[in-house]
C-alpha positions as a printed NumPy array, in Angstrom:
array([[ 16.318,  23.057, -19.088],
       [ 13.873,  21.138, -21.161],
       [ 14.752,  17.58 , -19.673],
       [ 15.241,  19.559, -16.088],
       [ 11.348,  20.44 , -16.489],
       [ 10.458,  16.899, -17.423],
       [ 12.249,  15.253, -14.326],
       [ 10.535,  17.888, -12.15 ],
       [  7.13 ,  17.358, -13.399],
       [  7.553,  13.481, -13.805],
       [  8.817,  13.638,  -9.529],
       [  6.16 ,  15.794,  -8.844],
       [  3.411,  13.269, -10.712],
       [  5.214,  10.536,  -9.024],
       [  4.729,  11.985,  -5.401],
       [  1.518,  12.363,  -6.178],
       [  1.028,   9.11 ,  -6.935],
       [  2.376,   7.658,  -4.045],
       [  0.24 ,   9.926,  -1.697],
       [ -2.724,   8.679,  -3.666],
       [ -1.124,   5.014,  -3.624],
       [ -0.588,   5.546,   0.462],
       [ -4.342,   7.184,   0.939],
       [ -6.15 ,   4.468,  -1.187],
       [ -4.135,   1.684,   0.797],
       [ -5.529,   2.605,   4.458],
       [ -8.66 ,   3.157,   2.575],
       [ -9.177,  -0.674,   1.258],
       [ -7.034,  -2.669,   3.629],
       [ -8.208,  -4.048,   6.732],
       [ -4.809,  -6.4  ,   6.257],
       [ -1.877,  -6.591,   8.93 ],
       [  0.288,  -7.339,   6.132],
       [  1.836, -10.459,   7.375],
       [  2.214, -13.564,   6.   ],
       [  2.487, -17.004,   7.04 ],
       [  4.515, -19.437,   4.558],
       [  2.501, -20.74 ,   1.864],
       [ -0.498, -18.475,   2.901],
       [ -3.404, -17.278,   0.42 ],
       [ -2.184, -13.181,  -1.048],
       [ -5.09 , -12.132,  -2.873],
       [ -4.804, -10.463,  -6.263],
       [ -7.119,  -7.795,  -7.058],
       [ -8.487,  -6.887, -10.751],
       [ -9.307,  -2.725, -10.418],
       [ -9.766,  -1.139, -13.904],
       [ -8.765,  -0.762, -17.459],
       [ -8.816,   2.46 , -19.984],
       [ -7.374,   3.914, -23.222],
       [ -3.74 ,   5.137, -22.788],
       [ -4.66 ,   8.707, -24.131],
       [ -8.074,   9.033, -22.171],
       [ -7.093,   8.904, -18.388],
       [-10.262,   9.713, -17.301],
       [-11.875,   7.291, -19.445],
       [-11.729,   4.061, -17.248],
       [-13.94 ,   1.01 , -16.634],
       [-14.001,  -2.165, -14.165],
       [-11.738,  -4.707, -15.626],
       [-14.492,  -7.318, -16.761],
       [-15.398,  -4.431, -18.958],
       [-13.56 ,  -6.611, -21.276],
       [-14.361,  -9.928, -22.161],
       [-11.946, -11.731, -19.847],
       [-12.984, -15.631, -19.013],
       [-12.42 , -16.432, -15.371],
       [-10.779, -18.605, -13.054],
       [-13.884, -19.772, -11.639],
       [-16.917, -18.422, -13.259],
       [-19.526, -20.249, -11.498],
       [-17.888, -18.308,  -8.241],
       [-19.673, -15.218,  -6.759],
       [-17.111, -12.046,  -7.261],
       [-15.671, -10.892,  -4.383],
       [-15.27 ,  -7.42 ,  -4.453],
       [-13.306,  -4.839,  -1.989],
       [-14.961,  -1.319,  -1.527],
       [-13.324,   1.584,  -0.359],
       [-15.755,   4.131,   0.132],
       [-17.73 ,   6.556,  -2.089],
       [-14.561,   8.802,  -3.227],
       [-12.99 ,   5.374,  -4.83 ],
       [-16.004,   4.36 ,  -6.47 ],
       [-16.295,   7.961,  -7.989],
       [-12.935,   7.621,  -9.578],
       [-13.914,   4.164, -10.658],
       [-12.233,   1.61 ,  -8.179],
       [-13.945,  -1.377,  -7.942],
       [-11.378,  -4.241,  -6.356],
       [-12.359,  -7.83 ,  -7.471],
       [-10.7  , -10.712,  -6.804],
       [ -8.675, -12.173,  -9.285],
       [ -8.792, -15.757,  -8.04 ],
       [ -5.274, -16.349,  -8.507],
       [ -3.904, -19.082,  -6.709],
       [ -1.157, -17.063,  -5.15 ],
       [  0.311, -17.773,  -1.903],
       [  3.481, -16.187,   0.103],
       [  6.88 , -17.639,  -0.605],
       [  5.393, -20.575,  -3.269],
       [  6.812, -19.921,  -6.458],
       [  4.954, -21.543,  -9.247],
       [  5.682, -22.187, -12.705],
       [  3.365, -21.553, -15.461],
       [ -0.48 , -22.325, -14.017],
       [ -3.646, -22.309, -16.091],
       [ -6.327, -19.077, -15.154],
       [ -9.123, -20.406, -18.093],
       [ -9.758, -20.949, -21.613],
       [-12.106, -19.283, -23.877],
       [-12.668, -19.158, -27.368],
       [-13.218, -16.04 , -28.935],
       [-16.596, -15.013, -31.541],
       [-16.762, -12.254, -33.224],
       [-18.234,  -9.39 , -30.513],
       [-15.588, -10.856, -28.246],
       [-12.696, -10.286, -30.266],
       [-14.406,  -6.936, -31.984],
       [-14.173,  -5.754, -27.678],
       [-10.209,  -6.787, -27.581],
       [ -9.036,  -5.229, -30.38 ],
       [-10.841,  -2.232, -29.675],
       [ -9.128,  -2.06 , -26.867],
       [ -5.801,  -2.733, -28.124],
       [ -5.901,  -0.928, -30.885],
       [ -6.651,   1.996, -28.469],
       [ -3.963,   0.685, -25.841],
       [ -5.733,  -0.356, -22.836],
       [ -3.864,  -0.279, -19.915],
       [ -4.886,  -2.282, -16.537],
       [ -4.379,  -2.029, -12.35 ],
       [ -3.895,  -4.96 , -10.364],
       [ -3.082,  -4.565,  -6.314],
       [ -1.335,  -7.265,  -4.576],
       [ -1.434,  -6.482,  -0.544],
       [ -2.064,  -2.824,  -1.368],
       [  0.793,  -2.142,  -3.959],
       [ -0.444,  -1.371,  -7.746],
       [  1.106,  -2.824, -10.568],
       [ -0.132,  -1.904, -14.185],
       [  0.135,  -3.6  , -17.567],
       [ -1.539,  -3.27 , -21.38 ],
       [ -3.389,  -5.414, -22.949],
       [ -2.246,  -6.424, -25.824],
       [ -0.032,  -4.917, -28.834],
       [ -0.272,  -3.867, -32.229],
       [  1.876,  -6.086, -34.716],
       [  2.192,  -4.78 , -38.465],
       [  1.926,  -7.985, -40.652],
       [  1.75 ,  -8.107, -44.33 ],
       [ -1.937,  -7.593, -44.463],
       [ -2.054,  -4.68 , -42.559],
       [ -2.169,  -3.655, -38.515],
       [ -2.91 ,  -6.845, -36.089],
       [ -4.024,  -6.854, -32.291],
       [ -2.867,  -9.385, -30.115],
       [ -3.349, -10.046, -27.015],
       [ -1.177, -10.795, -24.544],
       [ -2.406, -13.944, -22.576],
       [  0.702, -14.623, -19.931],
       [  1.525, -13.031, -16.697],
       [  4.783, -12.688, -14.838],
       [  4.488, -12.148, -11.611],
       [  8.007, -11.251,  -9.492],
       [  6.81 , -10.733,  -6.216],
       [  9.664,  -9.946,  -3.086],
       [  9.243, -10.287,   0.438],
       [ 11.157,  -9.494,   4.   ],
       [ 10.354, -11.654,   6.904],
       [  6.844, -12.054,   6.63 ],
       [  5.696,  -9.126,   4.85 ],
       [  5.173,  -8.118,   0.571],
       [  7.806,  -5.491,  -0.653],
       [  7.702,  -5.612,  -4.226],
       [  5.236,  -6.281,  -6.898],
       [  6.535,  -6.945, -10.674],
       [  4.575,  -7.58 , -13.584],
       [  5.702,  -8.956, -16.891],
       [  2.93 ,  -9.722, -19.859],
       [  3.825, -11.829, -22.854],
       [  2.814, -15.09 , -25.22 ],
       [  0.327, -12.592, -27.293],
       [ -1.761, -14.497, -29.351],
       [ -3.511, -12.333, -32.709],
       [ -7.414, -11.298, -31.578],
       [ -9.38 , -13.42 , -34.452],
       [-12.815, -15.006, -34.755],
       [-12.583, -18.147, -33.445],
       [ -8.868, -17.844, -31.8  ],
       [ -8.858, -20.052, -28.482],
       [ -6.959, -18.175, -25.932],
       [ -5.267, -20.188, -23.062],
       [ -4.415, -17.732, -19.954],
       [ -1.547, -18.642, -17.776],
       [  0.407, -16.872, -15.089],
       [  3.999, -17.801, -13.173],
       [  4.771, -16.543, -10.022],
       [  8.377, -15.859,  -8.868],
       [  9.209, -14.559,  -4.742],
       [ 12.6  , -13.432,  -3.902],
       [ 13.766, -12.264,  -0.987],
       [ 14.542,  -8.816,   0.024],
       [ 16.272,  -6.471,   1.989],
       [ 13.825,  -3.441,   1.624],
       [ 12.464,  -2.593,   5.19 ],
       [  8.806,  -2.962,   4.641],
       [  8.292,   1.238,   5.765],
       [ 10.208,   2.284,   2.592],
       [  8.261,  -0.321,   0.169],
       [  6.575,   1.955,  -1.614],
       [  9.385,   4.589,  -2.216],
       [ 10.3  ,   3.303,  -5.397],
       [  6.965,   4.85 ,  -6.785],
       [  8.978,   8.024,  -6.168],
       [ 11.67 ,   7.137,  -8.452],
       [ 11.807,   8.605, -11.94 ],
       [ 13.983,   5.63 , -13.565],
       [ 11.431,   3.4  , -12.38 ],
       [  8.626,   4.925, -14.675],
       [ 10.861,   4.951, -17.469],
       [ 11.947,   1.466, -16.933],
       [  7.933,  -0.252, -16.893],
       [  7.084,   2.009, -19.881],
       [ 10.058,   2.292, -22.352],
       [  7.228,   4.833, -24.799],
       [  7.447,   7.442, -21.529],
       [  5.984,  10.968, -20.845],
       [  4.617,  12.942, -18.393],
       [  1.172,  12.114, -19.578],
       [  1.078,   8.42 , -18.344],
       [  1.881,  10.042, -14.933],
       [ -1.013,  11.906, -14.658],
       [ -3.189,   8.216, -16.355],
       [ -1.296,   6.8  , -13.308],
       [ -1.914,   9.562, -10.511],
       [ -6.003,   9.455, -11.944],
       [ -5.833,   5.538, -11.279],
       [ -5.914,   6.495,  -7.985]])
């Protein structure tokens, strides 16, 4: 009865979420959602917050990220009042990402870390931080970092490499898949190199049932192995 209750509440949170996914889409896209080969998909940074605060969110540069091209003016993507009042604020990433190109591991920036810098990141991990991203109007979330128990005690680190395993039909996005990894310990004076990889695969998923899978209970459980009903509700807030 117990784990009956759980699915329940977990579909329930899930349908939620896709509504919210579904509303927020018409909201920010002006897109026809077609792409030519080897055309420009933008990646969007949204927000970051503490795993057990869902309502506790901030814009993603809230952390100390270095950018692709910092002398660039952000681009942003608003989608009215209501998203900015539950803290959506869409910046470009400035990924080079672009429809069908696969592309091994490519250099975002390089920073070196002081001490306020890395004080910020493992604040954050140590509390973990979660993140949204939307690729042509699908989310995909990640954390931050993790916490590593070394001899001397608990160590952040943060994760500084991006997976991205993106699928397509014809000339449209169906999939969005994130993997984060290399973490490198948050120190004084660590340099931090971040990279991402892109990988597109073809798909037979009409593009009307793309975001169905944001319906599925095994596909919660599957992005976040630690799972509860709790990170549905952080994810139906992220909305």
């Amino acid at each position: 009865m117990i784990e009956l209750a759980k699915r329940r509440s977990v579909q329930l949170a899930a349908a939620q979420l896709a509504l919210c996914v579904l509303v927020f889409s018409s909201l920010v896209s002006g897109s026809s959602h077609k792409y030519d080969p080897n055309s420009q998909v933008t990646l969007w940074v949204n927000k970051v917050g503490p795993y057990n605060n869902p309502q506790e969110t901030y814009n993603y540069h809230h952390l100390p990220f270095c950018k692709a091209q910092p002398g660039k003016k952000a681009e942003h993507s608003w989608g009215g009042l209501g998203e900015v009042l539950q803290g959506n604020e869409l910046i470009n990433s400035q990924l080079d990402i672009n429809f069908q190109a696969s592309a091994s591991k490519q250099l975002i920036c390089s920073q070196t870390l002081d001490a306020s810098k890395a004080a910020q990141f493992e604040h954050a991990i140590k509390h973990a931080y979660w993140y949204e991203l939307f690729l042509d109007d699908l989310p995909v979330w990640g954390f931050v970092g993790e916490i590593r128990h070394d001899s001397g005690g608990d160590v952040a680190y943060i994760y500084t490499h991006k997976t991205f395993d993106l699928s397509y039909n014809g000339d449209k996005i169906i999939q969005v898949n994130l993997t984060s990894d290399n973490p490198v310990a948050v120190v004084d004076g660590a340099q931090l190199e971040f990279t991402y990889s892109v990988n597109w695969v073809p798909s037979t998923i009409p593009f009307a049932r793309r975001f169905e899978r944001y319906l599925d209970y095994n596909f919660f459980e599957h992005k976040f192995f630690i799972f509860d009903s709790f990170i549905m509700v952080i994810f139906s807030l992220a909305c």
